[in-house]
N, C-alpha and C positions, 0 to 999 in steps of 0.2 A: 864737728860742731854742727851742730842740728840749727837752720837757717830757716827761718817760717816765710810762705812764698810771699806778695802780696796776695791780696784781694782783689780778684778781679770784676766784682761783682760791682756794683755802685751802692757803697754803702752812702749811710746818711753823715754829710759832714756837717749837719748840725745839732750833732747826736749830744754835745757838753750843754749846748745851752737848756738851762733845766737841769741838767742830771744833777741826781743823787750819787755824792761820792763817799765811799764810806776808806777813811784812814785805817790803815795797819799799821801797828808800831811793831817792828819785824822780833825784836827782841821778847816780847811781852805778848804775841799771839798765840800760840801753840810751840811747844820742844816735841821734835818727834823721836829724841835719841835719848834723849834723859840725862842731859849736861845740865839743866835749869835757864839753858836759852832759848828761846822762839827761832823758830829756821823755816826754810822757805816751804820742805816739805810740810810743816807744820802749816804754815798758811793752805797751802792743796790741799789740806785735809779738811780744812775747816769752810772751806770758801762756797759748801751749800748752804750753811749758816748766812752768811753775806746774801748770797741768793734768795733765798727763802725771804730775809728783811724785806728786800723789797729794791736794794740798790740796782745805780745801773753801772756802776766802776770800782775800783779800786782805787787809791794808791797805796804806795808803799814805801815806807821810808826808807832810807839807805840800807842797805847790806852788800854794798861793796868791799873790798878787799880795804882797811882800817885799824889804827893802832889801837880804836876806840877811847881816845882822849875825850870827844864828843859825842861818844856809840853812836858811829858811823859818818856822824856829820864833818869828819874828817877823814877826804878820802884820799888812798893812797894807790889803788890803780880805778880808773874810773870805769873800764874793761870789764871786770872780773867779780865773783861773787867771794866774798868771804867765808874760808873754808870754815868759822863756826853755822853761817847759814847755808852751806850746802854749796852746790858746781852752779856752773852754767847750764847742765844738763837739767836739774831741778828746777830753776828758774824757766829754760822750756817747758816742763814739764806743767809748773802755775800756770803761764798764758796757755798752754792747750786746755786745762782744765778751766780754766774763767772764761776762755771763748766758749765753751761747748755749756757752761752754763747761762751763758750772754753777758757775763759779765764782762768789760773794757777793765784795760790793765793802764795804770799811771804809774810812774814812777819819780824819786822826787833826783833832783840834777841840783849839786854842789857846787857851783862853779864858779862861787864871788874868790872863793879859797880852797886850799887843797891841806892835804896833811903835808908837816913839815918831812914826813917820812915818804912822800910821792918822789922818785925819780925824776923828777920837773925839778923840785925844787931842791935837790941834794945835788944836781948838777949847778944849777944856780948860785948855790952859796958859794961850792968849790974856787972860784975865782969872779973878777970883776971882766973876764972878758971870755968864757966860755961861752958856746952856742946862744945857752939858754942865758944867759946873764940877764938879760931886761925881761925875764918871763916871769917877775916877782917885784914886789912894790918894795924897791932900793932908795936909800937917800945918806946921805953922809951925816955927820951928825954937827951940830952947831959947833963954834970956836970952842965952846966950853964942854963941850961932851953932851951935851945933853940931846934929847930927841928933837927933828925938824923943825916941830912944831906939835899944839897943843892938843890933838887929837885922840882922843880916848876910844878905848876896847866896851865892848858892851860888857865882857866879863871882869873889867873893872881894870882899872892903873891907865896906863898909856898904852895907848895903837902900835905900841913901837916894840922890838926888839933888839938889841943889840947881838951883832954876828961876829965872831975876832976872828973866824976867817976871812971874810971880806973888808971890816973895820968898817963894817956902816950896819944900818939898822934897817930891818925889814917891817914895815907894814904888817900889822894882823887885826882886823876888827874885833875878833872873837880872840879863843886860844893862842899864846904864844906859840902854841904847836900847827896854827892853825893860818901858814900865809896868806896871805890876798893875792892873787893871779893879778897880772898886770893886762889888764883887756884893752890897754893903750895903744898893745903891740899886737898888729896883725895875725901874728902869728900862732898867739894866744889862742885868738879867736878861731883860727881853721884848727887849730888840734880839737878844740872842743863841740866844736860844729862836727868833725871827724865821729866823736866820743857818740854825740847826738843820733847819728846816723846809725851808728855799730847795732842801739836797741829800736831805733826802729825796725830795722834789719830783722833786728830776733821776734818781733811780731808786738813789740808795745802800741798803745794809742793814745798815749800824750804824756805828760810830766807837768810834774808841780818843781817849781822854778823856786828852789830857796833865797831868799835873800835878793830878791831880782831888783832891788835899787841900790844892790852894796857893789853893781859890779865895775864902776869907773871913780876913778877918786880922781882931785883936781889935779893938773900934772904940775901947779907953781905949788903946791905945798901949802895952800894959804892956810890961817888959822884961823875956825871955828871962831864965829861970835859967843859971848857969855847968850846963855835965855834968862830974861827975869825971871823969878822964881811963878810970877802967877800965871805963867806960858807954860810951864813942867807939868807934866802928868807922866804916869804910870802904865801908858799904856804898851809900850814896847821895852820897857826896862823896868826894873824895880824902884818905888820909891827909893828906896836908901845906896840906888846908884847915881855917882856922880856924871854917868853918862848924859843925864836928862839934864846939869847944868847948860850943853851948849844947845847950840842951834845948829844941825849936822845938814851947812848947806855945799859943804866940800870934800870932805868925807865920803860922800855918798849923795843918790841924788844928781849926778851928773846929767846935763843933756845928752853929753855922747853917748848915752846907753840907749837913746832912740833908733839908734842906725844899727846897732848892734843886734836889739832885739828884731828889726827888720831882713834882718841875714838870718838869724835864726827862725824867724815865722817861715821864711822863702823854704832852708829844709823842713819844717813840717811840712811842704806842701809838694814836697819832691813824693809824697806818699799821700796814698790815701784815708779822708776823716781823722786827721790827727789833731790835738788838741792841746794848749797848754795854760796852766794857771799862775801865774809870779805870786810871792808871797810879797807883799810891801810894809818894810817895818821901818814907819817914821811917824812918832807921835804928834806932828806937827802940818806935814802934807799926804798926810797917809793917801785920802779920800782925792785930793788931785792929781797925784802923779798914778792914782789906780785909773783915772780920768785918761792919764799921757799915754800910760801902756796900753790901752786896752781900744783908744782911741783908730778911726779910719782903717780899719781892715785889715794890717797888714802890719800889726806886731802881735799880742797877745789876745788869746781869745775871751780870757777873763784874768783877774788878779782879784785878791783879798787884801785889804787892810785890817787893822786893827781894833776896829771901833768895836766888833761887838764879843773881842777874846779881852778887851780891857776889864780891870775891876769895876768900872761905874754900872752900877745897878741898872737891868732892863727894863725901864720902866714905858710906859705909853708914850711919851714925848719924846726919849732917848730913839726909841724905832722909829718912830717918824724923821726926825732929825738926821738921823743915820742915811737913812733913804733919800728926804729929801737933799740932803746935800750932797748924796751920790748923783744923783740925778744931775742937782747942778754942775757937779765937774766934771762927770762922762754922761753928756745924754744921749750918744750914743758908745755907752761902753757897756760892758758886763762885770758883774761882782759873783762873787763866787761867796757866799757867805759859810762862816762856821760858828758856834758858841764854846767849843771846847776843841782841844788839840794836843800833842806831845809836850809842848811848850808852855802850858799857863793852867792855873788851879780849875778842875773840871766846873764846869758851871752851875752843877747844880747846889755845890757846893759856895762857887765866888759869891752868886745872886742870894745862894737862901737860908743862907747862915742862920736865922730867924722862925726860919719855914716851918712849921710844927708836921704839915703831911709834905714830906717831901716828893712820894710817889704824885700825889694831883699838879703839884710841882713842876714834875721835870715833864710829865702828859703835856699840860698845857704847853711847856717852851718846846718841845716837839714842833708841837703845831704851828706856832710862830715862827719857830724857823721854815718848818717846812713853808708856809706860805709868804715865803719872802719872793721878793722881784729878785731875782738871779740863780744862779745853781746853789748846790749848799754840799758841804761835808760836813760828814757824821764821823764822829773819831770814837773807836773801838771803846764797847763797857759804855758808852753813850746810850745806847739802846736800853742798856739795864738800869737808868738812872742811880752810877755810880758815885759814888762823892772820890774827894781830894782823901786823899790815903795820908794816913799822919805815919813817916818815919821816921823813925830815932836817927840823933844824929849818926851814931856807930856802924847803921844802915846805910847813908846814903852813897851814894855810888855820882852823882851828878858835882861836878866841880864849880859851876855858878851856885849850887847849894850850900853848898862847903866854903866858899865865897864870901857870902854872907849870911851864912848861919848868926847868930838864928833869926836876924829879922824878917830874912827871905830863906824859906827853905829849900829854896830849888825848884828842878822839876820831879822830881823822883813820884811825885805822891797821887801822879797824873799818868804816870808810865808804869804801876805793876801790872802783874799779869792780868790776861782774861782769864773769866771764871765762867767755867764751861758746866760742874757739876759738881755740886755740893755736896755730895756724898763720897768723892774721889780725892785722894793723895792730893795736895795742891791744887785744888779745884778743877783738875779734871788738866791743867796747863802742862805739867812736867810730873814724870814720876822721879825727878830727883829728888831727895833729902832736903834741900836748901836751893830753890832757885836766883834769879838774879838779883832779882828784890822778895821782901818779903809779900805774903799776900792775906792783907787785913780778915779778919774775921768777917766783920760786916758786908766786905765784898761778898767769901765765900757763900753765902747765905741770899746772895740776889741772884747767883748764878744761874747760865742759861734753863738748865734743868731745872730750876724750882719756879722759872717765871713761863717758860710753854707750857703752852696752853690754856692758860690761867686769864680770860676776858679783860680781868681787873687788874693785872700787871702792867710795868712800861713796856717792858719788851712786846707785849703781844697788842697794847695801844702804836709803837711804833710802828710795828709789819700791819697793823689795822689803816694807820690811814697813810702811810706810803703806797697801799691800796688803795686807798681814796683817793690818793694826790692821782696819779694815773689817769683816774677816770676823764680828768677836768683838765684839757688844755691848759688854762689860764694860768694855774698855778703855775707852771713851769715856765710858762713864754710868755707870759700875760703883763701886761704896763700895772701897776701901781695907784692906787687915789686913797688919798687917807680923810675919813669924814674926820668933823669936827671933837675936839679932844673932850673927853669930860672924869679929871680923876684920876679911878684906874681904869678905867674902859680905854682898850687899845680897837679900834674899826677901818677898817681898809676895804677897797674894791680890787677885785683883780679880772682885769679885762684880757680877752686874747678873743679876735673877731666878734661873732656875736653873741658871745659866752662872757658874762659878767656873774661875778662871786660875789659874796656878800661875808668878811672875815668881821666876828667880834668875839674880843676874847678882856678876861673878867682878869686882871692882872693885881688880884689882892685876897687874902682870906676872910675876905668878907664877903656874903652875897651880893648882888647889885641888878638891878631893874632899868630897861632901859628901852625905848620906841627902835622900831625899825625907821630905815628911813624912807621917803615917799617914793611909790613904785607896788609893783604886783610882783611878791617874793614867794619863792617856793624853798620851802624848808627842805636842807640836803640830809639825808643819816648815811649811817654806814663810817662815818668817822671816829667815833666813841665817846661822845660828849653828850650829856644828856643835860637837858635845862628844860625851862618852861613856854612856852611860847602861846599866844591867845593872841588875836590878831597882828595887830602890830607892835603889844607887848611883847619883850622877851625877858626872864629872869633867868639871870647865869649863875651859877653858884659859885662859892670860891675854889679859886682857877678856873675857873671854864669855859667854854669857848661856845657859838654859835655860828653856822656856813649857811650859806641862804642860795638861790641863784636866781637871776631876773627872770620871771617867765614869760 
């Protein structure tokens, strides 16, 4: 087993704050065997693509060894690569190739639950008094049979299970097939801290932390308050699940996860610049407990909530709000921002339903992401301003789709393949017949090859001003100030020493005219946005944006 040494060199361990992280959905990025799945060597091949964009990491989503109940979010050796995506040897073989490109390697870590098919937890069930017995969230079940208490699955019914081997019921937030780890017990916790170590070892530099508020549940059982209905939103569950009736302040959400995350920041630092991100899915406290984690040094380097993968429109005031209330609950934390991901309708699709040029579109939210205060990931087919893929039911393959079909389709329509070449067999992804999913027409037709080198495309507006971002400190590490709102006009400052930005951007298909504000500004190009400008007039066109910087 090929063992990658450290680094002995003094790298930068503040290489995450800022960075551009661009997501792999491991299934969906390149097949290099022609089965219709994406595999790791597929990722190697393609990861000058990643480089050329302009990132400066990866992640990548599970492809550990998985029954694929949840493709891969259910893991059953945390060790091991899944022989559909290739060895361990391959996976060496990605981190040589992304280091010698500069790329930094993440990887995403499962640890609120495991698959009910992990040797953890087949031990576990076996008896009420084996080794592993408390290494799984156990409870007996009420006088009347029924579950602990009132605690629901995100993927719908009850959190519970019933086991007639042991005659009690196991805890699952997600999948029935999908336990909760009991991080109550000690023990828990050093296997996976273990687990932790194993890739750093093989030469990773950090992890995106799924689920990083699902991983202590209350130990008395209590039950979940009702939420009134005008407290519900959509932003971590589907309207039409009954998940978003409660208030999930026992379930999840625990304080003991502070201490926990503390032991685990202590091995990121047993190595060198290592980094990690939590996801935080709670439509309720997303933005403060990203506050808790991320807070005083010495748990998480960044986390993401939900605010801006929800369906509520991106409008001028939603970004400000977002921000500033980040601000208020971690002022000093870090956000890791995204607008699309594996998990939620792509955005150019959630936002623009309406949008008649979708291309000026998805330019413009480029830009706004990119010029957010914190890091940011870009999730795969994001660069080509892809939309939400419509799959027939008879297609889908995702079980929360199937779920609720059809008022929620799932995720599937978010997860096909990349489309590399429009002129190739399945857009350049797999020469099989029939890959995992199908792959829309209108994808094929954006694909890499018909948008390089083309000025006027998203792709080459992307790798254009991730170019740009670079040049400018501020952008990446720079504090935040939002001028005053008018409409659609979204205007921010981004400050980092004595480098002050000047961000406005036209957030309607309408044109719009508008003053700069008081100051000696020097108008930046090299971005891809063209508009008017005549003193301290500016005229933006629809979607468009304007950079200025103090001189």
């Amino acid at each position: 087993m090929a063992i990658f040494a450290e680094n002995n060199a003094a790298p930068d361990k503040d290489w995450w704050r800022g960075a551009v992280i661009y997501q792999i959905y491991p299934r969906s990025f390149q097949d290099s065997n022609g089965d219709g799945i994406g595999d790791l060597k597929g990722i190697t091949a393609r990861l000058s693509h990643v480089a050329a964009l302009g990132a400066d990491a990866i992640w990548i989503s599970p492809f550990f060894p998985s029954p694929m109940k949840d493709f891969g979010y259910d893991v059953a050796d945390y060790c091991g690569v899944d022989p559909m995506f290739g060895t361990l040897s391959d996976f060496d073989g990605l981190i040589a190739e992304a280091h010698r490109l500069g790329l930094k390697v993440m990887i995403d870590l499962v640890i609120s639950h495991s698959s009910d098919q992990h040797p953890w937890f087949l031990e576990s069930r076996s008896s009420r008094f084996n080794p592993k017995a408390d290494w799984y969230v156990w409870s007996d079940a009420k006088p009347d049979g029924t579950p602990p208490n009132n605690w629901l699955s995100i993927f719908g019914g009850s959190a519970w299970h019933w086991d007639p081997t042991r005659m009690q019921y196991y805890m699952h937030n997600f999948l029935m097939s999908q336990p909760d780890l009991n991080l109550h017990n000690p023990e828990v916790q050093d296997a996976l801290l273990d687990m932790t170590r194993f890739w750093l070892r093989r030469g990773v530099d950090g992890f995106r932390l799924d689920t990083i508020n699902f991983y202590f549940h209350d130990k008395e059982l209590r039950d979940n308050p009702s939420l009134e209905p005008s407290r519900r939103n959509a932003a971590t569950a589907p309207a039409v699940n009954p998940y978003n009736f409660q208030e999930h302040i026992y379930d999840k959400n625990r304080p003991e996860n502070l201490e926990f995350l503390k032991r685990f920041r202590a091995v990121l630092e047993e190595f060198p610049a290592i980094a990690a991100v939590g996801e935080v899915g709670d439509s309720q406290r997303g933005l403060e407990i990203v506050g808790e984690y991320t807070s005083g040094n010495d748990k998480m380097q960044m986390c993401y909530a939900f605010e801006f993968l929800a369906p509520d429109p991106l409008t001028p005031e939603r970004v400000r709000n977002v921000q500033n209330a980040f601000s208020a609950a971690a002022p000093d934390g870090w956000a890791c921002w995204a607008f699309s991901n594996h998990d939620v309708v792509r955005h150019v699709s959630r936002w623009g339903g309406e949008v008649l040029d979708r291309d000026a579109y998805a330019r413009m939210l480029s830009a706004i992401l990119l010029t957010q205060r914190g890091s940011v990931c870009i999730y795969q087919g994001e660069e080509l301003g892809l939309t939400e893929a419509d799959i027939a039911y008879a297609d889908l393959q995702d079980p929360y789709g199937i779920q609720f079909w059809p008022e929620f389709k799932g995720r599937d329509g978010c997860r096909t393949p990349m489309v590399w070449d429009a002129q190739a067999l399945q857009a350049g992804f797999s020469t099989a017949e029939r890959p995992w999913l199908p792959i829309p027409v209108e994808h094929q037709m954006r694909a890499v090859s018909s948008q390089y080198g083309d000025p006027a495309s998203v792709l080459e507006q992307y790798r254009r001003f991730l170019a740009f971002r670079k040049l400018h400190p501020a952008f990446a590490k720079g504090d935040i100030l939002f001028l005053p709102q008018d409409g659609s006009l979204l205007a921010y400052k981004r400050q980092h020493g004595n480098e002050v930005l000047l961000c406005m951007f036209n957030v309607s298909a309408v044109p719009i005219a508008t003053e700069l504000p008081i100051g000696d500004w020097e108008v930046l190009t090299g971005h891809g946005f063209e508009n008017g400008w005549e003193g301290n007039r500016v005229e933006l066109p629809a979607w468009g944006a304007f950079f200025a910087r103090h001189a």
